[in-house]
Wavefront OBJ file of the C-alpha trace (Angstrom):
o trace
v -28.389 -38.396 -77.907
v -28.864 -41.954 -79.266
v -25.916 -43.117 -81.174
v -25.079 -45.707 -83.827
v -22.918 -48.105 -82.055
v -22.624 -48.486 -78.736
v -18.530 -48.438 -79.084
v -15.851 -47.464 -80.858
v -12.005 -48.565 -80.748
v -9.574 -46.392 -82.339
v -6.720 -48.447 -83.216
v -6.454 -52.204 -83.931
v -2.887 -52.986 -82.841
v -2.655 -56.299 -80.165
v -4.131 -54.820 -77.465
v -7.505 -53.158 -79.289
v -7.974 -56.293 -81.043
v -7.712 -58.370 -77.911
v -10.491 -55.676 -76.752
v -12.891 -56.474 -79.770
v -12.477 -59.956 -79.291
v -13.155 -59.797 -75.711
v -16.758 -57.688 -76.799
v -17.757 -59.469 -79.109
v -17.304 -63.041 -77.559
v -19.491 -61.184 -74.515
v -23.125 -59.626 -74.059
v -21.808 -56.177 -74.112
v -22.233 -55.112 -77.620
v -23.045 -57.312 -80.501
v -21.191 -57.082 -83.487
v -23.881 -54.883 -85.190
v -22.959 -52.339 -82.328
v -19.179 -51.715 -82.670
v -17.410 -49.654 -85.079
v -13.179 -50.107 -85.558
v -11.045 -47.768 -86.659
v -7.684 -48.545 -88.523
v -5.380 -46.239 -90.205
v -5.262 -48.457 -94.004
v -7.504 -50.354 -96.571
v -5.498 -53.759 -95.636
v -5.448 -53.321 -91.977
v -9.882 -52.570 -92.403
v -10.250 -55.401 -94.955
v -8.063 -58.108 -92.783
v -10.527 -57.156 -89.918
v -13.410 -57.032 -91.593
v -12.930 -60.604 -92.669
v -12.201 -61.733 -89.276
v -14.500 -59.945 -87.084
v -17.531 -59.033 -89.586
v -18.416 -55.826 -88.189
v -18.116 -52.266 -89.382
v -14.395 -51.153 -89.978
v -13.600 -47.987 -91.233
v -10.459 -45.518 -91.698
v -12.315 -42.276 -90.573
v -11.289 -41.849 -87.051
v -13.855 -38.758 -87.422
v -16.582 -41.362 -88.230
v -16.831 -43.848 -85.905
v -16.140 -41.160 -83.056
v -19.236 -38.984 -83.982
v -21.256 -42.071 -83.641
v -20.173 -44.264 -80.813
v -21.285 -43.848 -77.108
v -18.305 -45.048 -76.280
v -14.541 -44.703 -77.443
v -11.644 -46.553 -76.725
v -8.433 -45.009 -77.707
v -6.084 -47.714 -78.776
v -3.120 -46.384 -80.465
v 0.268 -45.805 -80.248
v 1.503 -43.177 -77.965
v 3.100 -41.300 -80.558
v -0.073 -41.343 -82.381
v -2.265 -39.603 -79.300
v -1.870 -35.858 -80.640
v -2.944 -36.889 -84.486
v -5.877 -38.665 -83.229
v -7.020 -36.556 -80.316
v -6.858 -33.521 -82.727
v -8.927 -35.359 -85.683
v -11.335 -36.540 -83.768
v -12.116 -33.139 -81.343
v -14.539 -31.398 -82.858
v -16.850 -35.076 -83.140
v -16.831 -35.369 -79.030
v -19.720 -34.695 -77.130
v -20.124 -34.531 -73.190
v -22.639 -37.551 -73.272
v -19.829 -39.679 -74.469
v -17.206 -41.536 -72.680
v -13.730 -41.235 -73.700
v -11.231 -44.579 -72.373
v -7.813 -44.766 -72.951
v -5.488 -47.529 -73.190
v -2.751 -45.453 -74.306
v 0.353 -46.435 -72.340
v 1.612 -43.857 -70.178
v -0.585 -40.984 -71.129
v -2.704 -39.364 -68.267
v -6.237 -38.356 -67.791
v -5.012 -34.681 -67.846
v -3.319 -35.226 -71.733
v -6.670 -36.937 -72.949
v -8.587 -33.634 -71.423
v -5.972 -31.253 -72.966
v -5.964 -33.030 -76.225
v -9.295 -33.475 -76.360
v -10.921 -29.631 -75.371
v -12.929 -27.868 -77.352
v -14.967 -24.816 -76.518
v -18.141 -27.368 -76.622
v -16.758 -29.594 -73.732
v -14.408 -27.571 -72.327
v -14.036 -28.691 -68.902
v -17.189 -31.800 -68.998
v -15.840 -34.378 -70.879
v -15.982 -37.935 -69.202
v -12.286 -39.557 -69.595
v -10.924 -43.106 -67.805
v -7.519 -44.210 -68.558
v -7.412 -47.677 -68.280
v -4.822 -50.526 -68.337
v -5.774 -53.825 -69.426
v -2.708 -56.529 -70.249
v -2.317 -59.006 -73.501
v -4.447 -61.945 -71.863
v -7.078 -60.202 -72.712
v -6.982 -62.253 -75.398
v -8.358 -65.982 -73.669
v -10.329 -63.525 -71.817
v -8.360 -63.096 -68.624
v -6.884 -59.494 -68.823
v -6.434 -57.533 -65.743
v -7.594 -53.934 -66.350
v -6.946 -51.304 -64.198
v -9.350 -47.945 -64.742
v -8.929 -44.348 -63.474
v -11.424 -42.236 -64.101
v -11.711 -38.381 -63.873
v -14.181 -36.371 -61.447
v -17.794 -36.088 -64.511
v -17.998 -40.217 -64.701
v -20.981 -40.988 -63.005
v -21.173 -44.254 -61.169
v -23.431 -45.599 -63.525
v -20.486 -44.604 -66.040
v -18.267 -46.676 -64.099
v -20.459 -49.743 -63.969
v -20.630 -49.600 -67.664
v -16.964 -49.532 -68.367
v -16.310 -52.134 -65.958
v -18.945 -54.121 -67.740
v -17.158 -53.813 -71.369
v -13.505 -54.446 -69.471
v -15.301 -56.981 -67.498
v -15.663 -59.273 -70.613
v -12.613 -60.103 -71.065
v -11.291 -60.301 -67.441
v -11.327 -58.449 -64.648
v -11.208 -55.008 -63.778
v -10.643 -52.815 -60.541
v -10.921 -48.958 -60.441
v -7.607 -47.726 -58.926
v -6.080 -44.285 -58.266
v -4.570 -42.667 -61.234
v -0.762 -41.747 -59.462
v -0.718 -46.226 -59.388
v -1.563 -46.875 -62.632
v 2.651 -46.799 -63.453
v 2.662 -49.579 -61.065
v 0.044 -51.507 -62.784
v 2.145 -51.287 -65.629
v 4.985 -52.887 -64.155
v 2.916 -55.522 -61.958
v 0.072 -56.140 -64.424
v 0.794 -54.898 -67.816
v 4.415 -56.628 -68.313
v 3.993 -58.986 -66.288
v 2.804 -61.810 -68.631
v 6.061 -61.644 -70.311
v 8.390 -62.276 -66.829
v 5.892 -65.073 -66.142
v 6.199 -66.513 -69.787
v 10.191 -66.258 -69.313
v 9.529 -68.301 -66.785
v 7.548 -71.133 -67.978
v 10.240 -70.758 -70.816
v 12.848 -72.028 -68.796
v 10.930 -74.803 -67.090
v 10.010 -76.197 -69.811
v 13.566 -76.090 -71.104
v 14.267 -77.897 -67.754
v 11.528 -80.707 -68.661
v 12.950 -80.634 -72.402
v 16.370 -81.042 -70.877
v 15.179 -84.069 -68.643
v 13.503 -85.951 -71.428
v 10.441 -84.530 -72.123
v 9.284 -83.167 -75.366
v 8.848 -79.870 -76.035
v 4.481 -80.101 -76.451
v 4.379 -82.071 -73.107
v 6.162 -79.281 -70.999
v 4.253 -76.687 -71.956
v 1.096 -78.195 -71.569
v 2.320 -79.447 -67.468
v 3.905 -75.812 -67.201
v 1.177 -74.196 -67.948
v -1.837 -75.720 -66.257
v 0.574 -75.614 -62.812
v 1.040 -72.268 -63.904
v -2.535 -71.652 -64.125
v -3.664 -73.696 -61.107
v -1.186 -71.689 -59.026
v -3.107 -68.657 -60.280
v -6.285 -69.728 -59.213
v -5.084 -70.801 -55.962
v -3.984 -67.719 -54.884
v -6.864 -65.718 -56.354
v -9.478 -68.205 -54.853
v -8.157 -69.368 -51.592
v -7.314 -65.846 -50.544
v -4.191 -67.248 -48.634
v -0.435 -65.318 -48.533
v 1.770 -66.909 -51.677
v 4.456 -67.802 -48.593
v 1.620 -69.820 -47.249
v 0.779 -71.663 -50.013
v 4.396 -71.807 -51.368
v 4.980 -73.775 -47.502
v 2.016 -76.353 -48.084
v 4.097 -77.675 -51.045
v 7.501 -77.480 -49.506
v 7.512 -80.809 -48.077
v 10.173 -81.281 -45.235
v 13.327 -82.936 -46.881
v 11.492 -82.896 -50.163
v 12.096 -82.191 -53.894
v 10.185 -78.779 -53.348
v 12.049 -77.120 -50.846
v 15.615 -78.145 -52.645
v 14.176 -75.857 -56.106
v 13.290 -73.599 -53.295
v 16.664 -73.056 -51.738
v 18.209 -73.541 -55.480
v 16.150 -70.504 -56.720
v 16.721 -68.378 -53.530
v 20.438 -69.063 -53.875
v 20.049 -67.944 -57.593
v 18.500 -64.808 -56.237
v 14.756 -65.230 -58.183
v 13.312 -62.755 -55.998
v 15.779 -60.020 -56.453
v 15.514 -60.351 -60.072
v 11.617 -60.569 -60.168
v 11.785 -57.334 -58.299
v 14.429 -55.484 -60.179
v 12.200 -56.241 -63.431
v 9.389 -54.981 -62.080
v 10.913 -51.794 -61.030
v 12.445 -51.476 -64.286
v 8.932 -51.462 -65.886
v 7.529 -48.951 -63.705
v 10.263 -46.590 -63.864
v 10.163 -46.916 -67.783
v 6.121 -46.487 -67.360
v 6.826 -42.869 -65.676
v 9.509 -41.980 -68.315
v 6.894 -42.451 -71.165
l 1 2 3 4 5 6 7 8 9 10 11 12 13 14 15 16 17 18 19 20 21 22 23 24 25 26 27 28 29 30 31 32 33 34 35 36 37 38 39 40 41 42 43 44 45 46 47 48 49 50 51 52 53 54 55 56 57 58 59 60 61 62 63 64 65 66 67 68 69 70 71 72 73 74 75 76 77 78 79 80 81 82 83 84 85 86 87 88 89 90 91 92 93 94 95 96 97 98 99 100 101 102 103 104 105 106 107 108 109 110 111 112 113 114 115 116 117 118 119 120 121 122 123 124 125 126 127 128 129 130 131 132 133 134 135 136 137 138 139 140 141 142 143 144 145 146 147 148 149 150 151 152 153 154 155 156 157 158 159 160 161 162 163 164 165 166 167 168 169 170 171 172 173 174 175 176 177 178 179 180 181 182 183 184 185 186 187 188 189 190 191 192 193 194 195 196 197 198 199 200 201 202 203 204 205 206 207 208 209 210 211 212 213 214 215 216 217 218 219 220 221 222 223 224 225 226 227 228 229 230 231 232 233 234 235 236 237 238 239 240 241 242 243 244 245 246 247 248 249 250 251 252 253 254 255 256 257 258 259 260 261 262 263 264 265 266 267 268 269 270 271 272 273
């Protein structure tokens, strides 16, 4: 069946935003090809303005005529949605969630009608807030009727605004923890340098900007050299130099306990949801 738009996204919170952004600043879907869903007038009339594509409040609507859907709301919001939009869900359609902690199994259930019982193509996906300067990480699971030409097309819409890796559905807790909130550790962390810097003498618009490209080059580096962090960590650690003294202050201060403890602490709260 040809449809309207090539996708929909149910929900317009941070996250689906950063989503339409990342579309429409790509090739995957012009804005003449993307229908939004919000729940009120304001919330369709703010995005309308901004984004100047179709924006409606009938979840039933732009489900019924999207070949794809992303599911973008709140968690406590999946069994509302899931139920109005049921009976508009076709097996030719693929169904992606970014719904935080709800499984491929709960989309199915919540989703099943006696029309697609048992056929409908789901991926639960994870995507984090940098999808916003388009350089999310997405992690996607996807259930046993997506296709691998399914696959290439939903890497292709996370895929423009990031990257994204198809994982196994029992880690995607873990990608919450390591991927999802980890921007905010790593801002806490260029927080406090630059509070360092500030404290030093330097203002406040200079240590952001040197935190943050070091930040960012030390990103890349370990992305594009393909070399162990220890490794690279070692080629700055001059002997007898400033380096290694932050080195053995931060060990001392116990900076990898407390990155790992964090990250744990996400995870398990991940599996609670």
């Amino acid at each position: 069946m040809i449809r309207k738009y090539k996708l929909a996204i149910i929900g317009c919170g941070n996250m689906g935003k950063a989503i339409l952004q990342g579309v429409l600043n790509s090739d995957v879907a012009s804005k003449d090809e993307v229908i939004v869903s919000v729940r009120t007038d304001e919330s369709a009339a703010k995005l309308r303005d901004e984004f100047d594509c179709e924006i409606t409040t009938d979840n039933r609507a732009a489900a019924g005529d999207a070949a794809m859907i992303i599911l973008a709301v709140k968690p406590y919001q999946m069994s509302t949605v899931l139920s109005e939009i049921r009976e508009k869900i076709a097996i030719d359609q693929i169904i992606i969630s970014v719904i935080a902690g709800k499984s491929i199994q709960s989309i199915e259930e919540g989703l099943m009608s006696i029309e697609v019982a048992g056929r409908l193509k789901v991926v639960r996906a994870m995507p984090n807030t940098p999808a916003k300067v388009g350089e999310s990480m997405s992690a996607l699971c996807v259930n046993a009727h997506m296709t691998d030409t399914d696959i290439d097309r939903v890497v292709r819409v996370f895929g423009a605004f990031g990257k994204a890796e198809v994982v196994r559905e029992d880690l995607m807790d873990v990608v919450t923890g390591v991927s999802g909130s980890s921007p905010a550790f790593i801002y806490m962390i260029m927080e406090a340098m630059s509070d360092a810097a500030v404290k030093n003498g330097m203002t406040r618009d200079m240590a952001y900007r040197f935190v943050s490209q070091s930040v960012l080059g030390a990103a890349k580096m370990l992305r594009d050299t393909g070399k162990h962090p220890g490794e690279l960590k070692d080629e700055v650690a001059s002997p007898a130099g400033t380096t290694i003294a932050g080195i053995c202050a931060l060990e001392k201060a116990g900076i990898r306990d407390a990155m790992i403890t964090g990250v744990d602490f996400a995870i398990e709260a991940a599996r609670g949801l």
